[in-house]
Residue, then its C-alpha position, 0 to 999 in steps of 0.5 A: x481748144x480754145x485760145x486767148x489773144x490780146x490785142x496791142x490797142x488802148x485798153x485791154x481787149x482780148x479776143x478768144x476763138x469760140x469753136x470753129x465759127x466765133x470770136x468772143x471779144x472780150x472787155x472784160x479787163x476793162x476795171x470800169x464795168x459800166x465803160x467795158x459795156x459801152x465799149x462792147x456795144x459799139x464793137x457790136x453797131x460797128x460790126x453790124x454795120x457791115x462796112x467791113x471787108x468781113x461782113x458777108x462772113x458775120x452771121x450773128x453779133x451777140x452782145x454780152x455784159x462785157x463782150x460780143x460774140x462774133x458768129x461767122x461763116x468758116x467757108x467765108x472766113x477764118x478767126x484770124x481773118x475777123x480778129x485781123x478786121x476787128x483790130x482797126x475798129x477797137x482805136x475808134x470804141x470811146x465810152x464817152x456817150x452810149x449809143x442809141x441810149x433811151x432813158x425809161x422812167x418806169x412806174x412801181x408799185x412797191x411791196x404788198x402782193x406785188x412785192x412779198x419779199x419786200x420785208x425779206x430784203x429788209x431784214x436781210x439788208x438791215x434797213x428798213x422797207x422804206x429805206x430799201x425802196x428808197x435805195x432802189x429809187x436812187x439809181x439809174x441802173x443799164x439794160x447790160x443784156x436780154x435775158x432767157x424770155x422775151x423782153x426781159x432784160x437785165x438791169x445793172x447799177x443797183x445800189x451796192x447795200x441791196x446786193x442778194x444772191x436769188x432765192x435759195x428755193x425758187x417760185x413756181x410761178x412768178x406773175x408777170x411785170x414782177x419787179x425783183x433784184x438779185x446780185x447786183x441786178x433788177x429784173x422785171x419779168x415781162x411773162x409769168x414764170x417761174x423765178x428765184x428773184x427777190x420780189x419787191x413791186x410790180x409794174x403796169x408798163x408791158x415791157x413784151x406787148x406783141x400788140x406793139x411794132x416793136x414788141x419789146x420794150x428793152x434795148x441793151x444800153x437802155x437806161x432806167x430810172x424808177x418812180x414809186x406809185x401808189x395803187x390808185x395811179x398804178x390801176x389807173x395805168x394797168x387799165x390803160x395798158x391792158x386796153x392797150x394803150x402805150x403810157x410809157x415813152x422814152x424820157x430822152x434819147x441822149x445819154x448826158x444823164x439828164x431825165 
């Protein structure tokens, strides 16, 4: 049976013993989302740091939103061994800044084939399609974590006002690059598949591209900010990018909210 500990540091953390070979640290309590996932990130560069009396034992680290998982060997270690080394770490985990945070500035083309919700949202939000454009453009929303397909990563801090649940009857097939929202979330959907989202816009920017070093674009931490295009920009940058060609580039690597 699982069980539940809670640690006496600064915060809220509670660590829960995940069957015979993880612990979960959870931030979960943290009333701050966007603080519990900074958080949770850092345990996470800490642990795999392997500075620890612990670290031949690690296994995995497993970021979630607000969480790791912290996979182990049981011949090396024990549950009570890592929550024993991971207590120390917790007094240094600030939130002040993120780590190894790169800003995106992703170009969009909204509505039309790409985007055929688009009018759906609007009529299910009440405001006007330019307005749901608008709302989406205003944020600048964090990759929490990578999701079920290669590069797909899941983008919170969309504004409150186009919160949706998914699609009650999902799509077969969704092309890839497919920008949509869900809950309080944007995806774009780095392969064709099927989906439930709400579709509103389309991108040029391979965000899985096996041609690259690093194959996938996303990172959890990342930030991403959207520009709106129009279709002669748009094509003009899909045909660049299907030749393989690299247009998009981190906007900057600090996270002082400037970009």
């Amino acid at each position: 049976m699982n069980s539940t500990r809670t640690s006496t540091h600064a915060g809220f953390r509670r660590f829960i013993h995940a069957g015979d070979s993880g612990v979960i640290v959870s931030f979960a309590d943290e009333p701050d989302m966007a603080v519990a996932m900074v958080r949770a990130r850092r345990l996470a560069t800490m642990v795999r740091s392997g500075d620890m009396d612990f670290a031949n034992a690690v296994l995995d680290v497993i970021p979630g939103f607000n969480n790791i998982i912290i996979q182990y060997d049981p011949v090396y270690s024990s549950s009570s061994d890592i929550i024993k080394g991971v207590e120390p770490l917790l007094a240094d985990i600030g939130a002040d800044e993120l780590v190894d945070s790169r800003h995106w500035i992703m170009p969009v083309l909204y509505g039309g084939e790409g985007g055929p919700d688009l009018e759906d949202v609007a009529e299910k939000t009440g405001f006007p399609p330019e307005e749901v454009i608008s709302r989406h453009l205003s944020r600048q929303l964090t990759v929490a974590i990578m999701g079920f397909m290669p590069g797909l990563g899941y983008l919170k801090g969309i504004d409150p006002a186009l919160t949706l649940p998914r699609r009650s009857s999902p799509r077969k097939r969704v092309p890839a690059l497919t920008l949509g929202i869900a809950m309080d979330q944007s995806v774009i959907y780095p392969l064709t598949s099927p989906g439930g989202w709400n579709l509103i816009g389309k991108v040029p920017v391979r965000i899985f591209e096996p041609r690259r070093d690093d194959p996938i674009l996303f990172r959890p931490g990342d930030r991403v900010s959207f520009r709106r295009v129009d279709d002669a920009e748009f094509t003009d940058l899909n045909q660049r990018a299907e030749a393989g060609e690299t247009i998009l580039h981190p906007a900057s690597t600090m996270d002082k909210g400037e970009g």
